[in-house]
C-alpha positions in Angstrom: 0.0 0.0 0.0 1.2 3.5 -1.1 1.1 7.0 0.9 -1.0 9.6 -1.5 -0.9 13.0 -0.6 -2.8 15.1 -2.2 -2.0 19.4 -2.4 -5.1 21.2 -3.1 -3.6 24.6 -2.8 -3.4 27.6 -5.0 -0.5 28.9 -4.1 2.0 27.1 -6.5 5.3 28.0 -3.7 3.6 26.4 -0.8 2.8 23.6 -2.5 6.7 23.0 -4.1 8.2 23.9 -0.6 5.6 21.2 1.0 6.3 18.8 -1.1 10.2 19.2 -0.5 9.4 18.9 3.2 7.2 16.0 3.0 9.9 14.0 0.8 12.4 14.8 3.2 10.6 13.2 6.4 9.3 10.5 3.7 10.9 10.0 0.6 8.2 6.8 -0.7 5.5 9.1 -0.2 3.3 10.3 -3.5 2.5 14.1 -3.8 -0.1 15.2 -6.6 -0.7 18.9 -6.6 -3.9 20.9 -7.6 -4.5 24.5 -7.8 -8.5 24.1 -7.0 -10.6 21.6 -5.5 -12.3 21.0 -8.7 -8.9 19.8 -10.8 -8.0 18.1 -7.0 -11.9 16.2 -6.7 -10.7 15.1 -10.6 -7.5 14.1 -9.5 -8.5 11.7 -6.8 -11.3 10.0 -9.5 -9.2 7.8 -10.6 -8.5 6.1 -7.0 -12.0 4.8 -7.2 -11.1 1.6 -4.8 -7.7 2.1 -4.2 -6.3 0.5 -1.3 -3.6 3.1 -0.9 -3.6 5.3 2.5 -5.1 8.8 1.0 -4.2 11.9 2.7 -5.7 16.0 1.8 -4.2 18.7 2.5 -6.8 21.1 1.5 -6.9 25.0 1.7 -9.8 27.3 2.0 -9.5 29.8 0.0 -9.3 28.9 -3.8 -10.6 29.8 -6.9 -12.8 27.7 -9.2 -14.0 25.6 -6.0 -13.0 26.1 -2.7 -12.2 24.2 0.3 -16.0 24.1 1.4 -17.2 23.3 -1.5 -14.9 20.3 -1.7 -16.2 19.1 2.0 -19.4 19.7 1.1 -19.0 17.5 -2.0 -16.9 15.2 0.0 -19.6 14.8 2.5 -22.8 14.4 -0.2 -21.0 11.3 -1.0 -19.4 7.9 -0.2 -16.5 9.6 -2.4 -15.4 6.8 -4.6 -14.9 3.9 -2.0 -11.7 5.7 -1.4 -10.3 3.7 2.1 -8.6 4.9 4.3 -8.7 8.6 4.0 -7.8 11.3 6.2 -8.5 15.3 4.9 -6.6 17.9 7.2 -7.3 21.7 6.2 -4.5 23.4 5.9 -4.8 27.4 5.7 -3.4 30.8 6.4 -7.1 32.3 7.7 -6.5 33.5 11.2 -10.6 33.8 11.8 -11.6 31.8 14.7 -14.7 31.1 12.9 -12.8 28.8 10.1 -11.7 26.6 12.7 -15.3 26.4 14.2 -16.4 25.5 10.6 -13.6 23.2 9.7 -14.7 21.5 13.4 -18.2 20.6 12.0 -17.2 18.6 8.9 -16.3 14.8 10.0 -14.1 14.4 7.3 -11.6 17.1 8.8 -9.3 15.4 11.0 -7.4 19.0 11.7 -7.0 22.1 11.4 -3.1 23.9 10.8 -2.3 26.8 10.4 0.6 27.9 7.1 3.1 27.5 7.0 3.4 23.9 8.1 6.7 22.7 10.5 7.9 19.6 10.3 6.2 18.5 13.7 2.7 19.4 11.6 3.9 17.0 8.7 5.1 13.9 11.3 1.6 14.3 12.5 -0.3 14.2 9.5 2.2 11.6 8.1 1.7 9.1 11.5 
């Protein structure tokens, strides 16, 4: 079984300096990046049934779809079979309420806060 992590970010620097961090605490470890939750709900499609260990790391502010939307399509559905997964928002908002919200979708394991540290990435990794 592989490790999948999937960026759904749009800022193209955070995503390239995450990935570099992730590969350095765990090199075997799979990173596909997206710019909005539509082209990252595309990208995960193809998984449909996949035994690998998916993991999101999905932002809240984005074009095209954002990270709501993507819980909120997330949640309408049984997503593709995909097992395990685990979906962590990852954003720069400072408003309390974001947090609260994040806290009401089941799917959201956590909540971080950017930049990520390498403690943050051991979690999400473990």
């Amino acid at each position: 079984m592989k490790t999948r992590i999937f960026i759904i970010d749009d800022d193209p620097i955070f995503r390239m300096i995450l990935q570099k961090m992730i590969y350095n605490i765990e090199p075997s470890v799979i990173c596909h990046h997206f710019e909005d939750g539509e082209s990252g709900l595309a990208g995960l499609e193809p998984l449909r049934n996949s035994p690998d260990n998916i993991i999101l790391l999905l932002d809240i502010n984005m074009p095209v779809l954002d990270g709501w939307g993507v819980l909120d399509r997330l949640g309408n559905s049984n997503f593709y079979n995909i097992q395990p997964f685990n979906l962590y928002i990852v954003s720069s908002s400072t408003d309390e309420s974001d947090k609260l919200k994040a806290g009401e979708y089941m799917l959201v394991k956590n909540f971080y806060h950017k930049p990520l540290v390498k403690k943050n990435i051991i979690e999400i990794l473990n």
